[in-house]
C-alpha positions as CSV (number, residue, x, y, z in Angstrom):
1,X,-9.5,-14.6,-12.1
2,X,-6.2,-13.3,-13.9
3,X,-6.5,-16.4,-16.2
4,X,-10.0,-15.5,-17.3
5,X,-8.9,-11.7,-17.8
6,X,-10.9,-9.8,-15.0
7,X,-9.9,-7.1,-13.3
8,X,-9.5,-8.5,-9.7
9,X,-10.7,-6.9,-6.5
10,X,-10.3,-8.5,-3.1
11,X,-11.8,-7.1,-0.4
12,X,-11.2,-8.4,3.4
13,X,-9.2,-10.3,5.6
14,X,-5.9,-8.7,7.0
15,X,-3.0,-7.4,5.2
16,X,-1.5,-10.8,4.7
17,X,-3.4,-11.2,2.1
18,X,-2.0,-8.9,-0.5
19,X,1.0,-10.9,-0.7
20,X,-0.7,-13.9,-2.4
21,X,-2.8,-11.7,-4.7
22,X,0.5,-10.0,-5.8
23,X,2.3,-13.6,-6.0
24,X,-0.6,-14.8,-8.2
25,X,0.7,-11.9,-11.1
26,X,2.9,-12.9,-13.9
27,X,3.8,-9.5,-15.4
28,X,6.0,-6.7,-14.0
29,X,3.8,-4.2,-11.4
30,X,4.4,-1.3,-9.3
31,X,2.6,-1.4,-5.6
32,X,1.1,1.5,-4.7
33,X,0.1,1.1,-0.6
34,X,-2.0,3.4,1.2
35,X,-1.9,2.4,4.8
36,X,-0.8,3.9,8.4
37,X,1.5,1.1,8.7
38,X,4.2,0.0,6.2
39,X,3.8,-3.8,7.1
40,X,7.2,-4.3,6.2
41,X,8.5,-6.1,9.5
42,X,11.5,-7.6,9.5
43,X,11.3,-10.9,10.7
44,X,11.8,-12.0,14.1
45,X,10.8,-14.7,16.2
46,X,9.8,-17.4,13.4
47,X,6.7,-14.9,12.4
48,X,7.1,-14.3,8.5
49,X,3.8,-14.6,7.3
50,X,1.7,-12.3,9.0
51,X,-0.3,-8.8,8.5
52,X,2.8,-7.5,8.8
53,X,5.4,-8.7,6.9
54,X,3.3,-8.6,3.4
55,X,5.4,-6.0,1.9
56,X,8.8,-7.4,2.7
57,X,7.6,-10.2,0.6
58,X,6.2,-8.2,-2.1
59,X,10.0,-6.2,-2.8
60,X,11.7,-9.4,-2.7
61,X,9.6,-10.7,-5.6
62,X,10.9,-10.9,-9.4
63,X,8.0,-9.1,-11.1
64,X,7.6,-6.1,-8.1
65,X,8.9,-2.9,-10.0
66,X,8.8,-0.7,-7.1
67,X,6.9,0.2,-3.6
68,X,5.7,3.5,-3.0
69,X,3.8,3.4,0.4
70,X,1.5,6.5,1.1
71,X,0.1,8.2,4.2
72,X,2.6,6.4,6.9
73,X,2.5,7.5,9.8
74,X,2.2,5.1,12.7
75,X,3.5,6.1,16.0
76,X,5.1,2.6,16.4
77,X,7.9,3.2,13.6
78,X,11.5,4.0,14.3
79,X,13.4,5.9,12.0
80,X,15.8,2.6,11.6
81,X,12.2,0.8,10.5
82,X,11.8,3.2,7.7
83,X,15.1,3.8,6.9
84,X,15.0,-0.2,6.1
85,X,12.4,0.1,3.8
86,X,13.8,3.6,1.4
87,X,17.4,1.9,2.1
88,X,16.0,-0.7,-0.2
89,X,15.1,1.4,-3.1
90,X,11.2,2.0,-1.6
91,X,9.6,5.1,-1.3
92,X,7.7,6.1,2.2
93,X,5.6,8.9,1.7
94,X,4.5,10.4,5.3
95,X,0.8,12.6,5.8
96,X,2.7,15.5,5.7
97,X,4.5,14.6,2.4
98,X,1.1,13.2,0.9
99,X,-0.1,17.0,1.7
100,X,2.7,18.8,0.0
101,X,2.6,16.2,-2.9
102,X,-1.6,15.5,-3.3
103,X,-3.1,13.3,-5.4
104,X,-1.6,14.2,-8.8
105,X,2.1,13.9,-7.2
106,X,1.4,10.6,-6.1
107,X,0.4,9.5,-9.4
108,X,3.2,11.2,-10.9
109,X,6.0,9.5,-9.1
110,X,5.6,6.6,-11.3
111,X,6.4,6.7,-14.9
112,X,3.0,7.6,-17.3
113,X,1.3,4.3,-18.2
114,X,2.8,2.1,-15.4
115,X,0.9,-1.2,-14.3
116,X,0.3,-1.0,-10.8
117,X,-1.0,-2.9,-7.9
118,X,-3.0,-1.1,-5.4
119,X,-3.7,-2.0,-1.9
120,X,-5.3,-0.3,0.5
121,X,-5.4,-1.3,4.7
122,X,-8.9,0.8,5.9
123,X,-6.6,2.6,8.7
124,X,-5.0,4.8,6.1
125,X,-8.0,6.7,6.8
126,X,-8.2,9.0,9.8
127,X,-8.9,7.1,13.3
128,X,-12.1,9.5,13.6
129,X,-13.4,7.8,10.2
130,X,-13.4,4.2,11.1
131,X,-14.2,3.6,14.8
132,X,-14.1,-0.5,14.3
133,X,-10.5,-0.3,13.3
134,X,-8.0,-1.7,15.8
135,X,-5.0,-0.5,14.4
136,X,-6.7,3.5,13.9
137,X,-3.7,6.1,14.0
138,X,-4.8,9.9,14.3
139,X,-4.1,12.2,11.1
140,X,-5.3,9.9,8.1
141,X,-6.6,10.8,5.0
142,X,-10.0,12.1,4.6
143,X,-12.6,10.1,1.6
144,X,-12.1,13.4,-0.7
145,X,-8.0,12.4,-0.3
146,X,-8.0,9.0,-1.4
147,X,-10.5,9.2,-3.8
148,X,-8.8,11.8,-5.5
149,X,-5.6,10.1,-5.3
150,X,-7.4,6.7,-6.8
151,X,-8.8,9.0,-9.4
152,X,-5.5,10.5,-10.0
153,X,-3.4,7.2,-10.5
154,X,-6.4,5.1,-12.3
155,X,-6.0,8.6,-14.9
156,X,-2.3,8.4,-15.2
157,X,-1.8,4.2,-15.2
158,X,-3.3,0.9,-16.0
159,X,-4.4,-0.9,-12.5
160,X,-3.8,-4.3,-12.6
161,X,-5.5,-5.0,-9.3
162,X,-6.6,-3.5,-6.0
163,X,-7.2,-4.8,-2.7
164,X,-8.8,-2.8,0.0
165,X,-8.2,-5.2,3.6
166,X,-8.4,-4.7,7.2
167,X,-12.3,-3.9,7.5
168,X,-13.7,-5.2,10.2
C-alpha cells in the first residue's frame, strides 16, 4: 500500500495491529491515539505482542517522533502505569484534559505540518455509544468530539495513515 503511494486505512482486528501498520512506515511520524486504554503494558509473563503492548512497541521504534494518547481514562490504570508512559517523553491526555484542551488543542500540541499516524480503538467512545465493546469505559468522547478533533488535526497536519480497531 505505502509502496504504491495510497493513503492506508485499516480497519479491524484488535489493537495489536497498529504496531505492524506503524513498523511498515519508513519516514519519521507522530502517533496520535485516541483510546480508553493506553495499551502500553509493560511486559510480564512472556506476553509482548498483544492488544496491549502495541504502543510500547511503537515508542521504542526509530522513526516514532512522539505519542500523544487522548481520552484515557480506564479505571484499570495506576498512576505508576501512566507515569511510565509521560516518564518516557509521551504525552497522556485524560477526558478531562481533552475537555479543557478540545479539538484544536489536540491538534496544536504537535508542531504545524507534522506527519502523523492516527489510531483509533472504538472504546474511546463512551460505553453508552458502543454496546458490543468489551473493553467500554464510562465517560468517552461523543461522535461530534472525535470528529472535530479528526477534523482539527487532518487541518493542521499531513496523516500518513489511520487505523480505527477494536470493532466488534
Amino acid at each position: 500500500i505505502l509502496d504504491r503511494g495510497a493513503f492506508p486505512v485499516v480497519i479491524g482486528g484488535d489493537h495489536a495491529i497498529t504496531y505492524p501498520i506503524f513498523r511498515a512506515f519508513d519516514e519519521k511520524l507522530h502517533v496520535i491515539h485516541f483510546d480508553a486504554h493506553t495499551d502500553y503494558a509493560p511486559f510480564t509473563n512472556d506476553l509482548t505482542m498483544t492488544n496491549s503492548h502495541a504502543f510500547r512497541h511503537i515508542t521504542g521504534m526509530a522513526h516514532n517522533l512522539s505519542l500523544t494518547q487522548v481520552g484515557i481514562r480506564s479505571l484499570r490504570h495506576s498512576r505508576e502505569q501512566i507515569e511510565d508512559i509521560t516518564d518516557a517523553g509521551n504525552r497522556v491526555i485524560a477526558m478531562g484534559d481533552f475537555r479543557r484542551l478540545g479539538p484544536q488543542g489536540i491538534a496544536e500540541l504537535l508542531p504545524e505540518n507534522s506527519r502523523v499516524h492516527v489510531s483509533i480503538d472504538v472504546d474511546a467512545y463512551d460505553m453508552s455509544l458502543v454496546p458490543g465493546c468489551v473493553s467500554a469505559e464510562p465517560n468517552g468522547f461523543t461522535y461530534p468530539e472525535l470528529r472535530d478533533s479528526l477534523k482539527a488535526i487532518a487541518e493542521r497536519h499531513d496523516i500518513a495513515g489511520f487505523d480505527f480497531v477494536e470493532v466488534n
